[in-house]
N, CA, C and O atoms as a DFTB+ gen file, in Angstrom:
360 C
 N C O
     1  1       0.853      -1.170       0.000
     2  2       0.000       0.000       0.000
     3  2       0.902       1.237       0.000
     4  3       1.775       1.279       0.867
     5  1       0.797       2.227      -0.851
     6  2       1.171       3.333      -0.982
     7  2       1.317       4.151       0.300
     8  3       0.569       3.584       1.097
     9  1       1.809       5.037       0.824
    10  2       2.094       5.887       1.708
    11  2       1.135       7.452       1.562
    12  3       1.107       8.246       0.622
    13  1       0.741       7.470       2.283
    14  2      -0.704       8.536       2.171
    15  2      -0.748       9.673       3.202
    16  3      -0.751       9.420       4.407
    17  1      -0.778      10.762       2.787
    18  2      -0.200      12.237       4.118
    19  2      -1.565      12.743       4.274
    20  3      -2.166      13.225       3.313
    21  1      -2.027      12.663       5.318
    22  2      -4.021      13.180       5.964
    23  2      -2.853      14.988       5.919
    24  3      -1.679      15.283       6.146
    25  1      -4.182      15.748       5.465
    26  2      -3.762      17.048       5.753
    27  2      -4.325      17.834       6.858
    28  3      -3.916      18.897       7.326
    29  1      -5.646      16.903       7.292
    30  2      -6.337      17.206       8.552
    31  2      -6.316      15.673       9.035
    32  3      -6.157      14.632       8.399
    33  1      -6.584      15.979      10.686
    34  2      -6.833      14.751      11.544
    35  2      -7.612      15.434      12.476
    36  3      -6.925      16.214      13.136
    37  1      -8.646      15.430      12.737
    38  2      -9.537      15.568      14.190
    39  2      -9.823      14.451      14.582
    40  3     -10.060      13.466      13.882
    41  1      -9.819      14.550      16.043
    42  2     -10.001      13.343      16.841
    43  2     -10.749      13.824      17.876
    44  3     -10.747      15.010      18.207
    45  1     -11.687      12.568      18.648
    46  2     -12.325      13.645      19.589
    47  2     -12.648      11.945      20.546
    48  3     -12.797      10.806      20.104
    49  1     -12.652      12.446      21.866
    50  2     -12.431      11.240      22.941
    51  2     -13.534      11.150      23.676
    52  3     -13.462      12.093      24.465
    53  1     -14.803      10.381      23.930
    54  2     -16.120      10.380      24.662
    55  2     -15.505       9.413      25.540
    56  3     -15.168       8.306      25.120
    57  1     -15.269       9.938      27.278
    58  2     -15.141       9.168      27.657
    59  2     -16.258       8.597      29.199
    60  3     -16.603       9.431      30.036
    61  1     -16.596       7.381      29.291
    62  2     -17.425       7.688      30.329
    63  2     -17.089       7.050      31.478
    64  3     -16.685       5.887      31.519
    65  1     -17.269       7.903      32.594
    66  2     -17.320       7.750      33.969
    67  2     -18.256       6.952      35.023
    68  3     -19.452       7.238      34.964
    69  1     -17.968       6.249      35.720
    70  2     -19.170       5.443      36.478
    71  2     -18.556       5.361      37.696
    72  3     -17.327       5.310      37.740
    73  1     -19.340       5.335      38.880
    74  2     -19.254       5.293      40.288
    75  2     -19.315       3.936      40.228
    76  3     -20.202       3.301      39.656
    77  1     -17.857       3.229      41.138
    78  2     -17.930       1.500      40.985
    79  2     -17.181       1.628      42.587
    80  3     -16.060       2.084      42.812
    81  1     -18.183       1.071      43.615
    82  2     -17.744       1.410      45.233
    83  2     -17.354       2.538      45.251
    84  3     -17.734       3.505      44.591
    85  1     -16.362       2.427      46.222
    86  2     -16.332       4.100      46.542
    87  2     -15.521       5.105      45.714
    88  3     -14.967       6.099      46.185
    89  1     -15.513       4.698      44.306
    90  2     -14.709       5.623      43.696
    91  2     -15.309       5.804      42.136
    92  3     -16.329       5.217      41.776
    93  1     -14.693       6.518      41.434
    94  2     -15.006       6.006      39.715
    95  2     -14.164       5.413      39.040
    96  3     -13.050       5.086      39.450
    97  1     -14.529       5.248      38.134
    98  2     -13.779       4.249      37.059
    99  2     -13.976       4.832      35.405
   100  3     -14.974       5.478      35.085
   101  1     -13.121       4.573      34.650
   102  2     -13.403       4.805      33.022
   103  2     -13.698       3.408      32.316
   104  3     -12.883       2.591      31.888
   105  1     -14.831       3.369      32.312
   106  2     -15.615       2.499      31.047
   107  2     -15.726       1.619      30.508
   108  3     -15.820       0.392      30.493
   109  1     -15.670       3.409      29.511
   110  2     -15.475       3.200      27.641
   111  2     -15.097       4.411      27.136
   112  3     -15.227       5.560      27.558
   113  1     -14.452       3.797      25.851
   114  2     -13.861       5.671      25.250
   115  2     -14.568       5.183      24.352
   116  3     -14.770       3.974      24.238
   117  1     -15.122       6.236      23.453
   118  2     -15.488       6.107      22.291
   119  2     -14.249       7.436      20.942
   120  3     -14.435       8.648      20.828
   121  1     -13.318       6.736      20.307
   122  2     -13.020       7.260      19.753
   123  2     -13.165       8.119      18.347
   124  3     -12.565       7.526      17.451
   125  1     -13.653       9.083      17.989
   126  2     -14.043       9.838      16.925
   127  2     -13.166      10.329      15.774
   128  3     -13.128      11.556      15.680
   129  1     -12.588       9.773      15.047
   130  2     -11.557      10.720      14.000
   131  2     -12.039      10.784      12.723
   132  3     -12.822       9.960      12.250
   133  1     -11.605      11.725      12.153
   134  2     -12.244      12.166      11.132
   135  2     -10.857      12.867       9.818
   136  3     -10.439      13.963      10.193
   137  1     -10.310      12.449       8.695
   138  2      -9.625      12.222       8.233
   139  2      -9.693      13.085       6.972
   140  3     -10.791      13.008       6.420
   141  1      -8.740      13.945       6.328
   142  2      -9.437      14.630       5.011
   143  2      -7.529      14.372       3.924
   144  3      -6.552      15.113       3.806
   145  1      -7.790      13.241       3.486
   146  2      -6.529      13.179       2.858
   147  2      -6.466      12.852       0.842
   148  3      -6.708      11.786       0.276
   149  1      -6.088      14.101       0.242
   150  2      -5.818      14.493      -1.134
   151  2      -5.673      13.173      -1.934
   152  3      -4.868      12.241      -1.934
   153  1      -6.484      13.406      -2.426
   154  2      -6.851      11.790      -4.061
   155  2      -7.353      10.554      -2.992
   156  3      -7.322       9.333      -3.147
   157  1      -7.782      11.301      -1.955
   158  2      -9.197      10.035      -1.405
   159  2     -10.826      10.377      -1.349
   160  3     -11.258      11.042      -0.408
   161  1     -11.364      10.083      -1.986
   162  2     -12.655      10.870      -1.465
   163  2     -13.783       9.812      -0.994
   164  3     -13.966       8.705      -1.501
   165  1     -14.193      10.136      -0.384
   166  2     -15.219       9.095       0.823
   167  2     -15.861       8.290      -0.277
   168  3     -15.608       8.703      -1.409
   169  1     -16.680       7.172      -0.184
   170  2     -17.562       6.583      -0.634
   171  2     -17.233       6.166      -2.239
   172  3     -18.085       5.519      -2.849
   173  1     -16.075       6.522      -2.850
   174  2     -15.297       6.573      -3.889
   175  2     -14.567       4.837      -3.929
   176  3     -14.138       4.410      -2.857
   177  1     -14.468       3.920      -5.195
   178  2     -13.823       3.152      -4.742
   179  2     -12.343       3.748      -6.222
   180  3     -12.403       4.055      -7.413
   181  1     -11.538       3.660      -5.474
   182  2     -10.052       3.927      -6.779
   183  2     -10.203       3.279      -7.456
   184  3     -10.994       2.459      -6.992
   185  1      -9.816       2.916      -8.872
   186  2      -9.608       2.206      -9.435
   187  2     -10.986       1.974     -10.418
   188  3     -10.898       1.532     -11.563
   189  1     -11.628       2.162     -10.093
   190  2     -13.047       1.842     -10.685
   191  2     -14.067       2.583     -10.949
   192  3     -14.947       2.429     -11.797
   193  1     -13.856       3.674      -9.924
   194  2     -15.141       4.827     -10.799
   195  2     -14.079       5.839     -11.738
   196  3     -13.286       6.668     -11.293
   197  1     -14.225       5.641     -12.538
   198  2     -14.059       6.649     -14.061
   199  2     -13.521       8.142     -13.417
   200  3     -14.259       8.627     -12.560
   201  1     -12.155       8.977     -13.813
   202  2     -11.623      10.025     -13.314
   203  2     -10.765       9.886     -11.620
   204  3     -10.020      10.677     -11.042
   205  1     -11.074       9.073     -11.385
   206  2     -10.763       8.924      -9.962
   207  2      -9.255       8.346      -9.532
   208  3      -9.054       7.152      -9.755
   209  1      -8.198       9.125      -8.933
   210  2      -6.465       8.340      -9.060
   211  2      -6.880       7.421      -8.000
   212  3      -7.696       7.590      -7.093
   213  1      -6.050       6.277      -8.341
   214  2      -5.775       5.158      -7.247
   215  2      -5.526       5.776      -5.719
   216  3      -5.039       6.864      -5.414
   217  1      -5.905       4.970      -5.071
   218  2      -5.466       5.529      -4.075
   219  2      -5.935       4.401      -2.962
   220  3      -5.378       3.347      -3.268
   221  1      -6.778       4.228      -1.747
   222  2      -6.880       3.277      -1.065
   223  2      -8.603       3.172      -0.903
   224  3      -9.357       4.143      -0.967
   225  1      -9.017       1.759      -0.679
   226  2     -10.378       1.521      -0.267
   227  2     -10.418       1.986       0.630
   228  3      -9.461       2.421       1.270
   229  1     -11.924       2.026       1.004
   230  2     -12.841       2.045       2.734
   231  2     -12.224       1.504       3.381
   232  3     -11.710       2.043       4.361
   233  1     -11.961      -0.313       2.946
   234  2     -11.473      -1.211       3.914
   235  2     -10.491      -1.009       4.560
   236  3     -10.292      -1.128       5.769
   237  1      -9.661      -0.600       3.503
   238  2      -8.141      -0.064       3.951
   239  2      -7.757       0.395       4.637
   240  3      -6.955       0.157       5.539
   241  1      -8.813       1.914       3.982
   242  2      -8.955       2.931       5.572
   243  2      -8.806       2.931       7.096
   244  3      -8.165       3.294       8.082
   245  1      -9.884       2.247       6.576
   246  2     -10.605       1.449       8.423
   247  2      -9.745       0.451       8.771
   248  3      -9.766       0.113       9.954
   249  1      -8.985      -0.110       8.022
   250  2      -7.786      -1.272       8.787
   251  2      -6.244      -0.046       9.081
   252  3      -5.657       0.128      10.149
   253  1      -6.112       0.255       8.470
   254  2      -5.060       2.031       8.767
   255  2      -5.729       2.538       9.841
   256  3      -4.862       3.064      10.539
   257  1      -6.819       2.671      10.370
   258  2      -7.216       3.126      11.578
   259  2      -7.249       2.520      12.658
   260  3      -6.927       2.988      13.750
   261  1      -7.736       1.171      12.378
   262  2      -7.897       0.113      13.327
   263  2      -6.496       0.499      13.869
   264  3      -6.443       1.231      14.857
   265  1      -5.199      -0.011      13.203
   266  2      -3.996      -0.228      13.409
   267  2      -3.105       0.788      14.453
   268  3      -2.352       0.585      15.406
   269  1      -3.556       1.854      13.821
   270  2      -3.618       3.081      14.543
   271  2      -3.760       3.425      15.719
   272  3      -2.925       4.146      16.264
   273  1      -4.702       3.037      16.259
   274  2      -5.734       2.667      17.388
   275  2      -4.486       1.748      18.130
   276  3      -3.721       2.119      19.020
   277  1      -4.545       0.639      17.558
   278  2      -3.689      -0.514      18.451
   279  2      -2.809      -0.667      18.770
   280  3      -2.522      -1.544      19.584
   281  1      -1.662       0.479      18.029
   282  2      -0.569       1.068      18.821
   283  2       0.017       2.093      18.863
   284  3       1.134       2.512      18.557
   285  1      -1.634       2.762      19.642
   286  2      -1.074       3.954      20.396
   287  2      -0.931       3.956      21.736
   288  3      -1.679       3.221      22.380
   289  1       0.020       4.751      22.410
   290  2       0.486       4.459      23.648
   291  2      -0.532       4.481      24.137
   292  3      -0.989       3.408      24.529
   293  1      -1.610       6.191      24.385
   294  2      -2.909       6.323      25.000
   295  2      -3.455       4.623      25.209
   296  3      -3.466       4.192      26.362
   297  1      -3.895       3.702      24.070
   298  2      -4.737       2.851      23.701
   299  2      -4.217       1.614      24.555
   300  3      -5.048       0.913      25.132
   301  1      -2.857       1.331      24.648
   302  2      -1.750       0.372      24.753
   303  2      -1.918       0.816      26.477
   304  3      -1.668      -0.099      27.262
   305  1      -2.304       2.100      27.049
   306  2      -1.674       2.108      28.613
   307  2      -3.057       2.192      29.303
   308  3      -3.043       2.281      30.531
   309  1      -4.191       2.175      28.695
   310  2      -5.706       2.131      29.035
   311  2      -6.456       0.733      28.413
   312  3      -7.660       0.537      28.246
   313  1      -5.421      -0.076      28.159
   314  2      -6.466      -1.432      27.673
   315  2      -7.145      -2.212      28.152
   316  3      -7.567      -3.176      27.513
   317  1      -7.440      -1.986      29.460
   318  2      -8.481      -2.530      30.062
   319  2      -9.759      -1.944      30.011
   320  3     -10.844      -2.466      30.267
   321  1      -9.472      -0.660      29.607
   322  2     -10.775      -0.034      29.055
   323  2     -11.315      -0.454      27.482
   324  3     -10.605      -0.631      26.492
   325  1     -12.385      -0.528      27.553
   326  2     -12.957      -1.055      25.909
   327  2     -12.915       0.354      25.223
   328  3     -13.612       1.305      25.577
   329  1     -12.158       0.363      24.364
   330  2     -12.540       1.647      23.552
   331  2     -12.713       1.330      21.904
   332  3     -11.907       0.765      21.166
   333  1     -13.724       1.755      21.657
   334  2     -14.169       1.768      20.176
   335  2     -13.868       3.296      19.157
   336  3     -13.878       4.496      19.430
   337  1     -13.650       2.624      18.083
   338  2     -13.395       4.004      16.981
   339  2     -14.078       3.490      16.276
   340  3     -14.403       2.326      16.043
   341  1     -14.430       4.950      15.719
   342  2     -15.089       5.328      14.610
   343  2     -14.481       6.240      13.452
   344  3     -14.483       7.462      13.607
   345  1     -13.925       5.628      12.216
   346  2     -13.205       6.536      11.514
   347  2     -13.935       6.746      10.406
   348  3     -14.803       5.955      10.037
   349  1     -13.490       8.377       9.478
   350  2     -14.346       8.741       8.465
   351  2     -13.546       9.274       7.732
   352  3     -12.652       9.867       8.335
   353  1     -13.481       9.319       6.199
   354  2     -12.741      10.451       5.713
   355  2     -13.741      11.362       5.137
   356  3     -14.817      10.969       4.686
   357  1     -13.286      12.821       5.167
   358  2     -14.217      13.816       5.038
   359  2     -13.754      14.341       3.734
   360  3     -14.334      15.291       3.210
């Protein structure tokens, strides 16, 4: 797979809190990112719709994110917490 430069990255962290005995605890994160990177465009597959440069699937995407996710320190030093992402390119 080609090497691909996001020119934006927003990310955004839902995290929730619960009273467990006498103290709180974290969860779940719900992770939010949102991705805007040149000769990708959402819902587009490369290669196949007419005018469109190669570049990477959905799947791809979302496995580049997954991956992402799985080794980041944040992710790697809170893994007992369940945290889910949700990635998009915009």
């Amino acid at each position: 797979m080609s090497n691909f430069t996001a020119t934006r990255i927003h990310n955004t962290a839902a995290v929730k809190l619960e009273q467990i005995g006498g103290g709180f605890d974290i969860t779940h994160i719900q992770l939010t990112m949102e991705a805007v990177i040149p000769g990708i465009t959402p819902g587009i597959t490369p290669g196949i719709t007419p005018g469109i440069t190669p570049g990477i699937t959905e799947g791809q995407f979302q496995e580049l994110a997954k991956q992402a996710k799985e080794n980041c320190l944040i992710s790697k030093g809170l893994a007992s917490v369940p945290i889910d992402l949700t990635a998009s390119l915009a």
